[in-house]
Legacy VTK file of the C-alpha trace (Angstrom):
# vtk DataFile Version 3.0
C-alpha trace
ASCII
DATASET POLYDATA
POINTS 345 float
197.640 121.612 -66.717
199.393 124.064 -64.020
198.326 127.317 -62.458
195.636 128.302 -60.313
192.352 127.190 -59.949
189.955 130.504 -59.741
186.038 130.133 -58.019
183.820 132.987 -58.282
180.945 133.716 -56.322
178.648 134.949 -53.494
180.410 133.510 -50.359
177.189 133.032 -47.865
175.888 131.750 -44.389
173.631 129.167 -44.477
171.424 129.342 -41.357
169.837 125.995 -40.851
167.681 125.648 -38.288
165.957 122.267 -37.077
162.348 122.085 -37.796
161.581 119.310 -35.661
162.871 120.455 -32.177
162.190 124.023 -30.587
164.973 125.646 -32.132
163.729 128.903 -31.007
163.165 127.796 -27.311
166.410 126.162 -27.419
168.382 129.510 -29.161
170.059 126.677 -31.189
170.542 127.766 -34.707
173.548 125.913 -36.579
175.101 127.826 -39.787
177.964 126.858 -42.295
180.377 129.094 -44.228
179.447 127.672 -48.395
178.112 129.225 -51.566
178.118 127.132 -54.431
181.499 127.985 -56.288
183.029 128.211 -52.536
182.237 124.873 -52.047
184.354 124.097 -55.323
187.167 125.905 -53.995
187.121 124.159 -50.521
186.936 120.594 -52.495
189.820 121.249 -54.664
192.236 122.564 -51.683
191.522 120.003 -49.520
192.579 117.573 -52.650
195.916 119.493 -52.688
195.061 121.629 -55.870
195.954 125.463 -56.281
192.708 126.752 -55.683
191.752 130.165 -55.287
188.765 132.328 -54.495
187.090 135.352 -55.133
184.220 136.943 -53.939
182.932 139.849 -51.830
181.950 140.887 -48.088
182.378 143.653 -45.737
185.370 143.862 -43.936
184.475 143.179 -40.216
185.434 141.313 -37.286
182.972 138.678 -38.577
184.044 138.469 -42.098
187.814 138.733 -40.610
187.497 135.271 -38.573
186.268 134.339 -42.220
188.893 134.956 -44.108
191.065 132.990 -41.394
188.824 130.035 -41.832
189.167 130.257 -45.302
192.971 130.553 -45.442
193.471 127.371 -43.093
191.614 125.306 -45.946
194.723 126.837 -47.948
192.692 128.759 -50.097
194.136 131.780 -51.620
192.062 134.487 -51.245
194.717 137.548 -52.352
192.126 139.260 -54.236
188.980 138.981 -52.067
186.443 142.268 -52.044
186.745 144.044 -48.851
183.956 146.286 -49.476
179.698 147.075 -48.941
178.022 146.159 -45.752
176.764 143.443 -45.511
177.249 139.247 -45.920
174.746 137.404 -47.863
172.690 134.813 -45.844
170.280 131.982 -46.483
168.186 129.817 -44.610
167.555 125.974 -45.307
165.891 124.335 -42.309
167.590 120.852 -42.014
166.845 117.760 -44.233
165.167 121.008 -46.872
166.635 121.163 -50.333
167.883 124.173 -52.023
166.176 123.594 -55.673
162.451 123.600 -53.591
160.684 125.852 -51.663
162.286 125.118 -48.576
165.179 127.954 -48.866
164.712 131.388 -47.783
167.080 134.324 -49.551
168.757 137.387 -47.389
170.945 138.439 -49.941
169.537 141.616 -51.303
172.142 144.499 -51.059
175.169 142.329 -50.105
178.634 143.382 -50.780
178.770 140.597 -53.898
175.322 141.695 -55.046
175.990 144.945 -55.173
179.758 144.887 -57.101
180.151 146.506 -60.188
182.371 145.745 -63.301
184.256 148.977 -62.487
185.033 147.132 -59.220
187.036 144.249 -61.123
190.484 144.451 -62.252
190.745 141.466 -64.286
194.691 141.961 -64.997
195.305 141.476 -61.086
192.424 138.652 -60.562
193.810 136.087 -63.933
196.913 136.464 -62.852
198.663 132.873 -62.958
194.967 131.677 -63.293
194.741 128.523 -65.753
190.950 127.526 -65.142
187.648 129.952 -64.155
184.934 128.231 -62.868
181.219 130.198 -62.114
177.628 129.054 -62.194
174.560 130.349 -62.779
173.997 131.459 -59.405
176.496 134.666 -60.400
174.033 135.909 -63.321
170.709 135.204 -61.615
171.155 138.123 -58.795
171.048 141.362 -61.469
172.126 142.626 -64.528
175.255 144.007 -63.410
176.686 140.441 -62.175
175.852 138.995 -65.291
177.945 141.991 -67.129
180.521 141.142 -64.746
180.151 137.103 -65.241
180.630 138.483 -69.052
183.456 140.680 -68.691
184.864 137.553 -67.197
184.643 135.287 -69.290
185.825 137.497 -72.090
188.952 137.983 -70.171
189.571 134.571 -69.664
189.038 133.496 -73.438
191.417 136.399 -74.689
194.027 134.572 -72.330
193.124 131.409 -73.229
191.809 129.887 -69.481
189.750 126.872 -69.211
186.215 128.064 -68.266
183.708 125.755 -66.623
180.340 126.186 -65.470
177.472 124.797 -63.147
174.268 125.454 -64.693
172.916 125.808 -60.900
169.069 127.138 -60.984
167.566 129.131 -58.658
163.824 130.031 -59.409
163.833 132.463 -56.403
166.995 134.731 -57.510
166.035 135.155 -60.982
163.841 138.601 -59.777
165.168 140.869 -62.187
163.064 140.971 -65.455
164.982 138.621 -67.414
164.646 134.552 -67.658
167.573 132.721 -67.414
167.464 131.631 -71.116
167.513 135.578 -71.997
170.939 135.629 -70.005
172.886 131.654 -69.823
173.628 131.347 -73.727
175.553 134.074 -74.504
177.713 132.866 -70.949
177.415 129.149 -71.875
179.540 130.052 -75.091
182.562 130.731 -73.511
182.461 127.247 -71.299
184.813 124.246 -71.857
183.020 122.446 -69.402
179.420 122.513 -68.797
177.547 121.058 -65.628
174.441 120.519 -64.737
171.442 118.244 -65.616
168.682 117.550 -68.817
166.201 119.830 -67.092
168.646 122.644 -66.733
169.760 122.458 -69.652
166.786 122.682 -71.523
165.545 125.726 -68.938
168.487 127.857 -68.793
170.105 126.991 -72.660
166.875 126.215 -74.991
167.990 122.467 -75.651
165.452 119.691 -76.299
163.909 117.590 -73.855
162.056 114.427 -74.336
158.316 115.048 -73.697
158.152 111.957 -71.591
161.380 113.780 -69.204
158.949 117.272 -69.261
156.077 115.297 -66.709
156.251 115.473 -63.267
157.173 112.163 -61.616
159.779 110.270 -59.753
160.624 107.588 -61.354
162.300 107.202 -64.749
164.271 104.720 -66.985
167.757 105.250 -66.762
168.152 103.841 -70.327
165.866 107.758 -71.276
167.631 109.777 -69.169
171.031 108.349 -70.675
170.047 108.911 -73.995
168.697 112.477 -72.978
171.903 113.138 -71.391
173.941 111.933 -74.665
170.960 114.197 -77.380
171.750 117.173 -74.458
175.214 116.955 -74.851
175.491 116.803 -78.542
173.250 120.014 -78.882
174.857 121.873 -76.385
178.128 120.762 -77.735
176.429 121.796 -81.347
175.813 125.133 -80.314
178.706 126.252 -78.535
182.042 125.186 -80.129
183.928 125.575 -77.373
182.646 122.953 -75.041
184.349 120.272 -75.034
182.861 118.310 -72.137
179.140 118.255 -70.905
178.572 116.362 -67.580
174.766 115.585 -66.015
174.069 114.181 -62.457
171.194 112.639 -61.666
169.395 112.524 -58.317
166.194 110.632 -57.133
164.489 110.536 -54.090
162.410 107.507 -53.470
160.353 106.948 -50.187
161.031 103.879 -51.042
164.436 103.046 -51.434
165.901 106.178 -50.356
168.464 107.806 -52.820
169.658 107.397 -56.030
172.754 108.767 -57.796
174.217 108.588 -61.043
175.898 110.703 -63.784
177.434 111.048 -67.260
180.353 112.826 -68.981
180.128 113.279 -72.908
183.112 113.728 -74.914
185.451 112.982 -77.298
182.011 111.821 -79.584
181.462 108.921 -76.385
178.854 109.280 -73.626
180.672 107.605 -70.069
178.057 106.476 -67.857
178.599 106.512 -63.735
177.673 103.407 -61.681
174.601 103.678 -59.906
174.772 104.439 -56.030
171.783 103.298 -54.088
171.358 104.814 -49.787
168.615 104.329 -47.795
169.342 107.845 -45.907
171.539 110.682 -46.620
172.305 113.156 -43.873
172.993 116.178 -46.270
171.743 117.435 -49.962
173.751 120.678 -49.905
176.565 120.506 -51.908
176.553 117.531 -53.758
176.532 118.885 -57.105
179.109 120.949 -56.162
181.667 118.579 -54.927
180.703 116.865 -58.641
182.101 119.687 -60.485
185.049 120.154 -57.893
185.454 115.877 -58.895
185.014 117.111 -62.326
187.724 119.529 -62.560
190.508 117.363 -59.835
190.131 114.857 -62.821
190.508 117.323 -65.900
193.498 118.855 -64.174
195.117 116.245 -63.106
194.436 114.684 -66.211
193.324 110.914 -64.872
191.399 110.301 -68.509
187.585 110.465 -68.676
186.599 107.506 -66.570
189.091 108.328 -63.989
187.576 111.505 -63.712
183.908 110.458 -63.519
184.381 108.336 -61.274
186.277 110.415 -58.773
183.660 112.660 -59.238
180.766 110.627 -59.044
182.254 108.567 -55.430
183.201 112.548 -54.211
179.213 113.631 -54.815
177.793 110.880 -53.559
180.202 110.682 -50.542
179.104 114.494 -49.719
175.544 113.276 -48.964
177.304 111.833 -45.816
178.793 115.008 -44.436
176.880 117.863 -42.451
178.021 120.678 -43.977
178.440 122.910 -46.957
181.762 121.361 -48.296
182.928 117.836 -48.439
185.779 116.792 -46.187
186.565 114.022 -47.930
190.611 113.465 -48.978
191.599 112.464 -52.217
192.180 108.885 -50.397
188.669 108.528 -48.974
187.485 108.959 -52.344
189.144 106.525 -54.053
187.632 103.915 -50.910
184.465 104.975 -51.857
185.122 103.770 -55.626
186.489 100.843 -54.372
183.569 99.896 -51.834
180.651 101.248 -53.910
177.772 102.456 -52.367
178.977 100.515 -49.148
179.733 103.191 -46.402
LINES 1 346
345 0 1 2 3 4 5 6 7 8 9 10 11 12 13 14 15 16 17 18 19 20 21 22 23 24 25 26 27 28 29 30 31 32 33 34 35 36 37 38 39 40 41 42 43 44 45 46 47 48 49 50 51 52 53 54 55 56 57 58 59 60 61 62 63 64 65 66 67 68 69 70 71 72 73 74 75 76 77 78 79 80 81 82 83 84 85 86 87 88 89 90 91 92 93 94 95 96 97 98 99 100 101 102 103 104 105 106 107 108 109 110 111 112 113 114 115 116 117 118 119 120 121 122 123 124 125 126 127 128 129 130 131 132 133 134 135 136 137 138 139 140 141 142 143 144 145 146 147 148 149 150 151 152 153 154 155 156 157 158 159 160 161 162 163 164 165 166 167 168 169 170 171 172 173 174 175 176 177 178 179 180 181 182 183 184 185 186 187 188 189 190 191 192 193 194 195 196 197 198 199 200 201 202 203 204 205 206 207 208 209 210 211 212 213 214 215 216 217 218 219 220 221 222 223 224 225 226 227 228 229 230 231 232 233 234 235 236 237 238 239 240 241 242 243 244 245 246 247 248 249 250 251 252 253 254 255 256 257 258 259 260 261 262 263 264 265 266 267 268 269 270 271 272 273 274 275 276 277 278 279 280 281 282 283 284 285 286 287 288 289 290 291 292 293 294 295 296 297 298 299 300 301 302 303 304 305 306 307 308 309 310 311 312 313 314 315 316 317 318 319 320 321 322 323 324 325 326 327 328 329 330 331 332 333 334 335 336 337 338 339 340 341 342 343 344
């Protein structure tokens, strides 16, 4: 595969302050430059791919020193939206993870949230684009992002680019009268590559889920939750013809034993399992799941074969637990030590 690499996205500030000192006292409040599909983009530059980014802020001496940042990670950012007034924030007080109730939103009225499809020239944005990759982030802030997410992918299957996409769930940006399973489908059919987990799935896309999977605990089987992954994969692959691949992580917190991580890939008709990895303490949750689908894609791309490529992406997710901040910084080499050693740090 050849040309870029395209991300699309909110690009955000995530304020994290630390709950357990007097971060207020101290006027000590840390931040990091991320957003999901940013993340992505970060991931595959750093690994030496063409990757390229698009999203939307004011144009400021803030957002300027930005778009600096951004283009010493060598990512291209030609068509960035230089428009509306304001930069979506978030806060996530340290050691807090984004699926619970620890985040806080400050994204209403942002230059993304506010773009409309008139705003999007798709001839200029897939130009020398080979693979789109969004999540569900885009088409949980309003209707008019999940036209645009549409438009999108419409554009991209008429020119026949790879489309992947993170079925990321956010409970709190889904504020708009419709459910994500009102909204995902008709996106989810234009995916090569779909991301995510069983729950998500079944939330966001309508497929089945085990009863024993739908009760609250912390604990499971991993032989059920790889045969939920493989039933998920089939259905999803069932109902949308062009997916080809359908990739699950799976992340459990245990007082304990601390974390653990595994995932699948389905394809082909075969269901690739990950080796477990097993830490007694992680220093960050943000991103993880991100740097999987960046692992996800380095692999596809580069075309390593299906094992290659989960387990790249597997050691590059559960290496990003490691690193205090929104993206990983781990090379391409540091990776591949991480398959080699295991869970050993």
């Amino acid at each position: 595969m050849n040309g870029k690499i395209l991300s699309f996205g909110e690009i955000l500030l995530r304020i994290c302050p630390d709950l357990s000192n007097d971060w207020v006292e101290s006027g000590s409040l840390p931040f990091f430059v991320g957003g999901a599909e940013l993340n992505v983009a970060s991931a595959l530059a750093l690994w030496g791919l063409p990757s390229a980014y698009l999203s939307a802020m004011p144009q400021n001496d803030v957002t300027g020193s930005i778009l600096a940042y951004l283009r010493n990670k060598h990512i291209e950012i030609d068509n960035m939206l230089l428009q509306g007034d304001r930069l979506g924030l978030y806060y996530l007080p340290k050691g807090k993870d984004l699926k619970h109730a620890g985040v806080i939103y400050d994204r209403a009225n942002s230059s993304f949230a506010n773009l409309q499809p008139s705003d999007m020239d798709w001839d200029v944005i897939f130009d020398g684009v080979s693979w789109f990759h969004f999540s569900a982030i885009c088409p949980a802030i309003s209707q008019d992002m999940a036209n645009i997410c549409l438009d999108a992918l419409k554009e991209a299957s008429h020119r026949g680019i790879f489309v992947s996409l993170d079925l990321n769930y956010r409970s709190k940006l889904w504020k708009y009268g419709k459910e994500p399973i009102a909204v995902m489908p008709e996106l989810a059919a234009y995916a090569d590559l779909i991301m995510g987990n069983v729950w998500a799935a079944q939330q966001m896309l309508g497929t089945a889920l085990y009863p024993e999977l739908r009760e609250s605990q912390s604990s499971y089987p991993r032989t059920l939750l790889t045969e939920q992954a493989r039933e998920t994969s089939v259905e999803l692959m069932s109902k949308f013809e062009k997916c080809s691949f359908v990739a699950n992580t799976f992340r459990f917190d245990y007082l304990e034993k601390g974390i653990q991580y595994f995932t699948t890939i389905f394809a082909e008709g075969q269901l690739l399992q990950s080796d477990d990895y097993v830490a007694p303490e992680i220093v960050d949750k943000v991103g993880s799941g991100d740097c999987f689908m960046a692992g996800l894609i380095y692999g596809l791309y580069q075309q390593i074969g299906l094992h290659g490529t989960l387990d790249f992406a597997t050691a590059a997710a559960f290496d990003k637990l490691f690193i205090p901040s929104d993206a990983t910084h781990s090379k391409v080499a540091d990776i591949q030590k991480r398959i080699e050693n295991g869970q050993k740090k």
